[in-house]
Residue, then its C-alpha position, 0 to 999 in steps of 0.5 A: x252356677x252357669x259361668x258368665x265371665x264377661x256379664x254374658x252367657x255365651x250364646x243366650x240372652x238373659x232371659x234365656x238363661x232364666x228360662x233355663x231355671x237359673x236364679x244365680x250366675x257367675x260373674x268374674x271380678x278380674x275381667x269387668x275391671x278391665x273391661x267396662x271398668x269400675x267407673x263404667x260399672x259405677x254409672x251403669x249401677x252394677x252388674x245387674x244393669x249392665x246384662x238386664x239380669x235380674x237373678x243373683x250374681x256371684x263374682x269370683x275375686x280375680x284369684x283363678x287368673x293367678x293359674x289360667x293368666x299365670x305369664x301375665x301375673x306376679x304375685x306379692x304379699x301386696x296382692x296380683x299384679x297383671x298384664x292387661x291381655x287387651x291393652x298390654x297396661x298393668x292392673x294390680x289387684x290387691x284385697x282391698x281392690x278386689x272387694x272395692x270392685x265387687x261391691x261397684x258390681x253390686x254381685x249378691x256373694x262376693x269371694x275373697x282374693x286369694x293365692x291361687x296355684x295348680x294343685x298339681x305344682x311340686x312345690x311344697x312350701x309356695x303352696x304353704x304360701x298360698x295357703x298361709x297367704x289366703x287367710x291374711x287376704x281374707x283379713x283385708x277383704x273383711x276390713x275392706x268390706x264395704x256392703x256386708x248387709x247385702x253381698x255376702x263375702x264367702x273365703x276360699x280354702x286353699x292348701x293343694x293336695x296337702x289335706x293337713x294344709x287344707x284341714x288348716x286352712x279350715x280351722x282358721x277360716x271359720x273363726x271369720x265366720x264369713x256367710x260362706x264358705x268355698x273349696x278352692x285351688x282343684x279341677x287342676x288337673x289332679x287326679x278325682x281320688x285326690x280331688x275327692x279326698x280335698x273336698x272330705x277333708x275339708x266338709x268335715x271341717x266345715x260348718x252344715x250350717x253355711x253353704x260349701x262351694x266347690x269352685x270350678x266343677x261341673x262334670x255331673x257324675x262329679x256334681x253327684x260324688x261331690x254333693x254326697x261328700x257334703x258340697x252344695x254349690x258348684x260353677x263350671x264353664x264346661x256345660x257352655x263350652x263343650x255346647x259350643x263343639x257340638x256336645x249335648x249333656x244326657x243322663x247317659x252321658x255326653x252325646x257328640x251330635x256331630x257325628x254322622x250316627x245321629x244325622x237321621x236320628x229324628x228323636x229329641x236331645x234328651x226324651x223326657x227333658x224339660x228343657x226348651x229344645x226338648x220338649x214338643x211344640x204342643x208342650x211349649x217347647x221348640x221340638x229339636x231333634x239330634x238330626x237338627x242339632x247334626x246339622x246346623x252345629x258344623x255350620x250355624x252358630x243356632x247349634x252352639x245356643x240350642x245345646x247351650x239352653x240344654x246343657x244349663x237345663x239339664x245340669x240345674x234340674x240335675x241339681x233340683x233332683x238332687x236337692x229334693x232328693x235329700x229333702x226326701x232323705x233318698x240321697x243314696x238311692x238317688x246316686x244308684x239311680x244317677x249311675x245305672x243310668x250314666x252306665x248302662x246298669x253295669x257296674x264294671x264302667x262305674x269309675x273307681x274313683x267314684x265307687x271308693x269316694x262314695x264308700x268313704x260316706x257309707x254309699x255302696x254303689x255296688x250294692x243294688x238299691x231301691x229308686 
C-alpha cells in the first residue's frame, strides 16, 4: 500500500495514484484527528470525500507515533497521551477514541491501538507490556466498534524480538477472530535475519484464511522474502520518500538518477515498465528518460512526481507478478527470477539473510531453477 499519511500522496493527485494501478492506500488516524479534525471529517463524510479518492482506505490506529513522536507521548493503561506537534495542545488517544476516529474517516480496514515500541529496546519486561497491553486494547477497539459491517477491524500482533512473546500474541489474538490480521512493532531497526524469524513465527501461528499484513515494509527484495514466508500485505513510505532524493526503484536495484552517469543516458527509467513515465508517447505514455529525470530532480519538484508515479507502479505490478505467480503455483521460480535480476545472476551478492529466510520455507536460491 502506497502511504498517504495526510490524505495526501505526496506529489500525485488522486488519479494519479489510481493510474498507478493502486486500489487500496493508507491513511493515518493520529495525523487527521488533528488536522481536519473528527468534526471537520464528520461534515465532509470521511476520508474518501475529503482527497476524491475513490479506492479503499486503510487507517493505522495512531500506534506507531508511540516510536516516531515518542518525546511527544506518554502511555497509560488508559491509552497514548500526545503533544500536538502543530499547536502544542494535548490529544489523549485512547482505544475507544481511536476507533470513534476510524469509523468518522469511514476507512475500509481500520487497525486497532496498540502498545508500540522499537524492537531493538532491551527492555524485556516493557515489552511483555506491550504486548500483554495490545490484546486488552483490541478487547476495547472490538466493544468500541461501531461499523463492523462495513470497516474491517484488523489486530496487530505485537511481542519485539521475543518469537515466544509473538507466538503468544497469536494465540490470543485469533480467538478475536478479527477479519485481519497484522505484524506490527518491526522495520525498527532490527536486523532482517531477526525481522524475518518474527514474521515465520508469527504466519505459522496465523489463520491462511484471513489476510496477514506486515506493517511498515517495502524494500522489494523484503516484499518478495516476506511473501514467501506467508505475508500478503505490506505499507511502506520508502517508495515515496526516496523519489523524492532522486531514486528510481528498478528490478536491478535503485538507481541514483542524480548522479552525473546518467546525465546523457536518453533510455527510459525502467525498459519494459509499464508505468506512465516509462512507456513511449505512441503507447500512452510520457517517454521519460533517466536524462530528464537527471535534470529537472536537483531543480524542479516535476522530478520528485514523475519518480514518485514510477516507484508505486512498479512495486504494486511487482506485487501483481508476485500474486499471479502464486496463482500459477511457481512462487519458487518467481523468487529466482526476482534476485538473478536484483544481482546480476550472481549469487555471491545475494544477501544472507535472504538465502537463510528463503531456506527456512524449502526455497533454495542458490540452486538454479526453472523461469
Amino acid at each position: 500500500m502506497p502511504v498517504a499519511t495526510q490524505a495526501s500522496l505526496k506529489g500525485l493527485t488522486p488519479a494519479q495514484l489510481a493510474q498507478t494501478g493502486c486500489k487500496l492506500c493508507l491513511n493515518n488516524t493520529y495525523h487527521l484527528g488533528l488536522k481536519p479534525g473528527q468534526d471537520a471529517l464528520e461534515r465532509v463524510g470521511g476520508a474518501h470525500a475529503l482527497q476524491g479518492w475513490n479506492g479503499n482506505i486503510l487507517t493505522d490506529s495512531g500506534g506507531f507515533q508511540m516510536v516516531s513522536l515518542l518525546k511527544l507521548a506518554r502511555v497509560t493503561e488508559e491509552g497514548v497521551k500526545f503533544q500536538s506537534p502543530h499547536d502544542g495542545t494535548t490529544m489523549l488517544l485512547t482505544p475507544e477514541h481511536s476507533i470513534s476516529l476510524q469509523n468518522t474517516i469511514g476507512s475500509d480496514i481500520i487497525m486497532q491501538l496498540d502498545d508500540v515500541i522499537a524492537t531493538t529496546s532491551p527492555d524485556v519486561e516493557r515489552m511483555k507490556e506491550a504486548m500483554e497491553r495490545s490484546i486488552r486494547w483490541l478487547d476495547r477497539c472490538v466493544a468500541a466498534h461501531q461499523k463492523p459491517d462495513t470497516q474491517n477491524l484488523f489486530c496487530i500482533i505485537q511481542g519485539g524480538l521475543d518469537l515466544n512473546l509473538r507466538r503468544k500474541c497469536c494465540e490470543e489474538m485469533v480467538k478475536r477472530d478479527t477479519p485481519g490480521i497484522a505484524i506490527g512493532g518491526l522495520s525498527g531497526g532490527e536486523a532482517k535475519d531477526e525481522f524475518c524469524k518474527v514474521v515465520h513465527a508469527c504466519t505459522e501461528k496465523l489463520p491462511a484464511s484471513k489476510p496477514r499484513y506486515v506493517m511498515g515494509v517495502g524494500y522489494p527484495e523484503d516484499l518478495v522474502v516476506s511473501i514467501a514466508l506467508g505475508a500478503d500485505m505490506f505499507d511502506c513510505v520508502w517508495p515515496t520518500r526516496t523519489a523524492r532524493f532522486g531514486n528510481a526503484i528498478t528490478s536491478s536495484g535503485t538507481l541514483n538518477l542524480r548522479h552525473s552517469s546518467y546525465s546523457e543516458d536518453f533510455s527510459p527509467i525502467e525498459s519494459g515498465c509499464g508505468c506512465v513515465c516509462c512507456r513511449s508517447p505512441d503507447e500512452g505514455g510520457l517517454g521519460i528518460t533517466k536524462a530528464y529525470i537527471h535534470h529537472v530532480t536537483a531543480k524542479e519538484t516535476a522530478g520528485a512526481h514523475l519518480l514518485t508515479m514510477h516507484n508505486v507502479h512498479y512495486l504494486l505490478a511487482l506485487m501483481k507478478d508476485a500474486r499471479i505467480a502464486i496463482i500459477d503455483d511457481r512462487y519458487p521460480q518467481f523468487i529466482h527470477s526476482f534476485f538473478n535480476r536484483l544481482c546480476g545472476a550472481d549469487p555471491s551478492k545475494i544477501p544472507q539473510w535472504v538465502i537463510t529466510a528463503l531456506s527456512s520455507v524449502g526455497v533454495d536460491l542458490l540452486t538454479n531453477l526453472s523461469t
